[in-house]
C-alpha positions as CSV (number, residue, x, y, z in Angstrom):
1,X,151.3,131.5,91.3
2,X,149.5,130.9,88.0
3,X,149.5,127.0,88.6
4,X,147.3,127.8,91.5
5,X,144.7,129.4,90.0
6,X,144.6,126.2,87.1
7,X,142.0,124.0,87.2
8,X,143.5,122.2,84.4
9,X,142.0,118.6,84.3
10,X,139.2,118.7,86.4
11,X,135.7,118.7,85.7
12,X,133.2,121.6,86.7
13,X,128.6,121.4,86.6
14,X,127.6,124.6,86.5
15,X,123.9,125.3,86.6
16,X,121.9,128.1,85.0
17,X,125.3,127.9,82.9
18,X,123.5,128.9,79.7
19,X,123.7,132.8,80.4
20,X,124.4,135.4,82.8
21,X,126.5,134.7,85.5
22,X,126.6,130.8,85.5
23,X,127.3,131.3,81.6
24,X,130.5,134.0,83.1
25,X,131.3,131.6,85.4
26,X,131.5,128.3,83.1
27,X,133.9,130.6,80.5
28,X,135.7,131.9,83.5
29,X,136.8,128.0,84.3
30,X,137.1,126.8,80.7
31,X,139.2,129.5,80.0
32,X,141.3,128.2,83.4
33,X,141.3,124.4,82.0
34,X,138.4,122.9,83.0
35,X,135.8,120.8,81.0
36,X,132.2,122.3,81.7
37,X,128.9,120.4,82.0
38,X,126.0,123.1,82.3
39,X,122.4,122.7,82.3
40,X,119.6,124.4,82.6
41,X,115.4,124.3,81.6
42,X,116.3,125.3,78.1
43,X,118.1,121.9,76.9
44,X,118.8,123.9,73.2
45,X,120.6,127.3,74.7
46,X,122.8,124.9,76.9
47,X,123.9,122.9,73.6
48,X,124.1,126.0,72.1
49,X,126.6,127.2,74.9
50,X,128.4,124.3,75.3
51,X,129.2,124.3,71.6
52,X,130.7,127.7,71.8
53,X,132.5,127.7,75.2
54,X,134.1,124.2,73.7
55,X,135.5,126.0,70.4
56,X,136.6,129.2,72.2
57,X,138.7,127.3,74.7
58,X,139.4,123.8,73.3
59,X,137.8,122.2,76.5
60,X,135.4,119.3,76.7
61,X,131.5,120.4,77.3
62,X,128.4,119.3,77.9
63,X,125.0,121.1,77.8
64,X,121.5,119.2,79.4
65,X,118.7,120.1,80.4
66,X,117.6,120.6,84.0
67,X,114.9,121.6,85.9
68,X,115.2,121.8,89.4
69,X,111.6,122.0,90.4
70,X,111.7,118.2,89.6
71,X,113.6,115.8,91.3
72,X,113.4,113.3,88.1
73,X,114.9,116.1,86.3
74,X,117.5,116.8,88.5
75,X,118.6,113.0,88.8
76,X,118.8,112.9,84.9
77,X,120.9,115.4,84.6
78,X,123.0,114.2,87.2
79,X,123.1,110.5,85.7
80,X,124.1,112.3,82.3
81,X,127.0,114.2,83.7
82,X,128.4,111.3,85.3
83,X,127.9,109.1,82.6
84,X,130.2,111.4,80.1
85,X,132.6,113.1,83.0
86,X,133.0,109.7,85.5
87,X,134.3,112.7,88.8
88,X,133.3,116.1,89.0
89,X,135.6,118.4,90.6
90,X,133.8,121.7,90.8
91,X,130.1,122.4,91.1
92,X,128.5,125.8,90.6
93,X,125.2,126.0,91.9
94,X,123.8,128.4,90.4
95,X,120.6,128.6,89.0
96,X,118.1,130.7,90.4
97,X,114.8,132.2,90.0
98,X,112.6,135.3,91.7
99,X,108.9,136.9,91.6
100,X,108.5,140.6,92.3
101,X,105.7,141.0,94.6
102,X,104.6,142.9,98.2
103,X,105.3,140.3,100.4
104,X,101.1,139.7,100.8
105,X,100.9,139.6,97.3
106,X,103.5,136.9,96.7
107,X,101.3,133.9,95.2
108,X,102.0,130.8,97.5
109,X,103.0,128.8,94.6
110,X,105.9,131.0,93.3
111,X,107.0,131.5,96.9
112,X,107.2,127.7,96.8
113,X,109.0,127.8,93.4
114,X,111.4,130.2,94.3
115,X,112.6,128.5,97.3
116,X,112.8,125.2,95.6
117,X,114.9,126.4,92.6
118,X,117.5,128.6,94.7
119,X,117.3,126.3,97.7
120,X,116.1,122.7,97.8
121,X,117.6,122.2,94.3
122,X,120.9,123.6,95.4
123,X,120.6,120.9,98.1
124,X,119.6,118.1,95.5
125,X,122.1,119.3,93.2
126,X,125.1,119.3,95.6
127,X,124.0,115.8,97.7
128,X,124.2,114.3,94.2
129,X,127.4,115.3,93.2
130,X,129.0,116.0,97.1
131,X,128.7,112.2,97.3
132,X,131.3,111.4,94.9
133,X,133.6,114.7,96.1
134,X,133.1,112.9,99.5
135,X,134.3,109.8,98.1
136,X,137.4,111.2,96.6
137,X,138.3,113.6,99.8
138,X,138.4,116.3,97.7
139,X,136.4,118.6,95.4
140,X,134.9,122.8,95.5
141,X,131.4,123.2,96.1
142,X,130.5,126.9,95.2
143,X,127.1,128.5,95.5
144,X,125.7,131.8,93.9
145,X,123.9,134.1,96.9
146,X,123.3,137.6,96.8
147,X,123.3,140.4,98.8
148,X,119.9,140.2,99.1
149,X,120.8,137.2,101.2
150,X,122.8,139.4,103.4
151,X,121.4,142.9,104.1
152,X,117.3,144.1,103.2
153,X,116.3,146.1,100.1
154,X,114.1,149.2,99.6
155,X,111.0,148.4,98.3
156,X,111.7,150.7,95.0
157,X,114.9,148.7,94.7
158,X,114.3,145.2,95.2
159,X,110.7,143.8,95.6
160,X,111.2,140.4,96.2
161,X,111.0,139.1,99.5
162,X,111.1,135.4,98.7
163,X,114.4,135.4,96.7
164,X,115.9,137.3,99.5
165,X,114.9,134.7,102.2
166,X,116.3,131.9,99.6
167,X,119.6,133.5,99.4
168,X,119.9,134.3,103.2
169,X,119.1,130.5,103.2
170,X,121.7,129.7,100.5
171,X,124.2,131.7,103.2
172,X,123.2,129.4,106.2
173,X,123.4,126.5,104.2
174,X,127.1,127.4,102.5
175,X,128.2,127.9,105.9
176,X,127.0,124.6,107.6
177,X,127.9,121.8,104.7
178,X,131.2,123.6,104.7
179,X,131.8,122.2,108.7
180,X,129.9,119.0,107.7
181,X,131.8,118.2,104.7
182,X,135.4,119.7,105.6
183,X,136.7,116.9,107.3
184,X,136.3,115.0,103.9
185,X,138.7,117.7,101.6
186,X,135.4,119.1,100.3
187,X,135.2,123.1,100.5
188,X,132.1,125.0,100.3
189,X,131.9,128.9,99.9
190,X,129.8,131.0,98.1
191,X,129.5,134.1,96.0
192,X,126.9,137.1,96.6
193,X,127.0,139.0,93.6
194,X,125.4,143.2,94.0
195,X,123.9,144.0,91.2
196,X,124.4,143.1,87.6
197,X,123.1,143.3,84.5
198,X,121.2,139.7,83.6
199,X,117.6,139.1,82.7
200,X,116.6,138.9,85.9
201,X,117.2,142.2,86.7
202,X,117.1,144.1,83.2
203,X,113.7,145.1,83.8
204,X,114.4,147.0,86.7
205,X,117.9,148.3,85.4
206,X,116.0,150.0,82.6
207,X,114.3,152.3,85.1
208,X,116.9,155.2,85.3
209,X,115.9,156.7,88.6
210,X,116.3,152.9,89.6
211,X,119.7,152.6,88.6
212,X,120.9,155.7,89.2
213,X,119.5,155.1,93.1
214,X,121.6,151.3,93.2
215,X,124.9,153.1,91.6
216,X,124.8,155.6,94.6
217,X,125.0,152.7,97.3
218,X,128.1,151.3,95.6
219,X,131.5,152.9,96.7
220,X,132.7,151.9,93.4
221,X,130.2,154.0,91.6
222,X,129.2,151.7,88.9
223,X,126.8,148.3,88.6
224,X,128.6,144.7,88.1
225,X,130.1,143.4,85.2
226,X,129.5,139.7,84.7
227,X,133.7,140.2,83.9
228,X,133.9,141.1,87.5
229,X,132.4,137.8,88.9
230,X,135.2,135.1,87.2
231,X,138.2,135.5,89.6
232,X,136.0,135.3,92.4
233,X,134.8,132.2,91.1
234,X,137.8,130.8,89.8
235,X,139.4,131.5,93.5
236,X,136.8,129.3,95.1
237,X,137.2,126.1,92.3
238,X,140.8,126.4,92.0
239,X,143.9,125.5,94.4
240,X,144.3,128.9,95.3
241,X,141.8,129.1,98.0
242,X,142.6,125.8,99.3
243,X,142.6,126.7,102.9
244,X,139.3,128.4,102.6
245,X,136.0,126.9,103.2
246,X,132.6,128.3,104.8
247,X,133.1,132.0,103.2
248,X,130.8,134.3,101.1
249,X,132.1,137.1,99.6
250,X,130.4,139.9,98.7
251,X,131.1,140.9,94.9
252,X,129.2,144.5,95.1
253,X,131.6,147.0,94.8
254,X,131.4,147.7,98.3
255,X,127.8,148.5,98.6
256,X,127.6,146.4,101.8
257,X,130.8,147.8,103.6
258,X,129.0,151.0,104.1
């Protein structure tokens, strides 16, 4: 069974792979065999990572920068992977960005922003790199939603109505290329982590009552470790799931099975 969970060979983009959970993710499938491209708007921390996730696990890596607000950006980066890894194999959408606001008070340009990071640049990201997946009949598409995306927050909780809509949208959009692209050997799923520790969330995490309110909703009784996100991932890139397509799973520790 281990040979199915091997992604030995292939090539993987993560996004937002600097830190966090794309950073868990891109060690999760080095660590499997993969080489890892990663990029993010920080071109130095992605380097930086790519240096170290190359000498922990002897893998080939890249690090750019990317900013998916920009389309130039987003073709650049593209045009960089490719031009160092000639097929990718796996592609992590994962970047992601949110404003904490009452909805009336969410300014129309960061509602724009969040939607075009965690949406239309998930769309940019995977028609550049689907096409050659397409090509090939084969490749893993996997995208990083939430459970925002799937059930509504307390305000006290989560404030951040635009983040939520872009990772309901994330859902819908998993679910659809999955059908549209199936017929070619390409799989689509996503993840929708609960809650984690990461930057965007340490703010709120720091607030006891906060945290102690979130633990209660999960059945496991404890927030995510990014730890707890790389199987899931490395299920979706590898053989493993290779009868699976169109899926999210929840990784929440139950909190929406209540």
């Amino acid at each position: 069974m281990a040979s199915r969970f091997s992604v030995e060979g292939r090539v993987a983009v993560v996004t937002g792979g600097s830190r966090g959970i794309g950073r868990a993710i891109a060690e999760a499938l080095a660590e499997a065999g993969a080489s890892v491209a990663i990029g993010s708007r920080n071109a130095e921390a992605c380097e930086a990572a790519a240096e170290e996730i190359a000498g922990r696990y002897g893998v080939e890596t890249l690090g750019l920068a990317l900013d998916l607000t920009r389309a130039d950006s987003i073709r650049a980066f593209a045009t960089g992977v490719v031009d160092h890894f000639p097929a990718v194999d796996i592609l992590v959408n994962n970047s992601g960005r949110s404003w904490g606001a009452d909805p009336w008070d969410i300014p129309w340009e960061r509602w724009n922003e969040v939607l075009a990071v965690n949406v239309t640049g998930a769309w940019a990201v995977s028609m550049l790199f689907g096409r050659g997946m397409v090509e090939r009949r084969g490749g893993s598409v996997i995208n990083v939603a939430s459970v925002a995306g799937l059930v509504g927050q307390p305000t006290e909780v989560l404030n951040a109505l635009g983040y939520a809509t872009s990772k309901a949208a994330v859902i819908g959009f998993t679910r659809d290329l999955a059908v549209k692209w199936a017929p070619y050997g390409v799989r689509v799923n996503a993840i929708a982590p609960g809650f984690f520790p990461t930057r965007m969330t340490e703010g709120l995490l720091r607030q006891e009552t906060v945290r102690a309110r979130i633990e209660a909703t999960v059945p496991l009784g404890r927030l995510g470790e990014l730890d707890d996100l790389k199987g899931a991932a490395l299920f979706f890139a590898s053989d493993a799931s290779a009868y699976v397509t169109g899926q999210v799973l929840a990784i929440d520790g139950g909190q929406t099975a209540w």
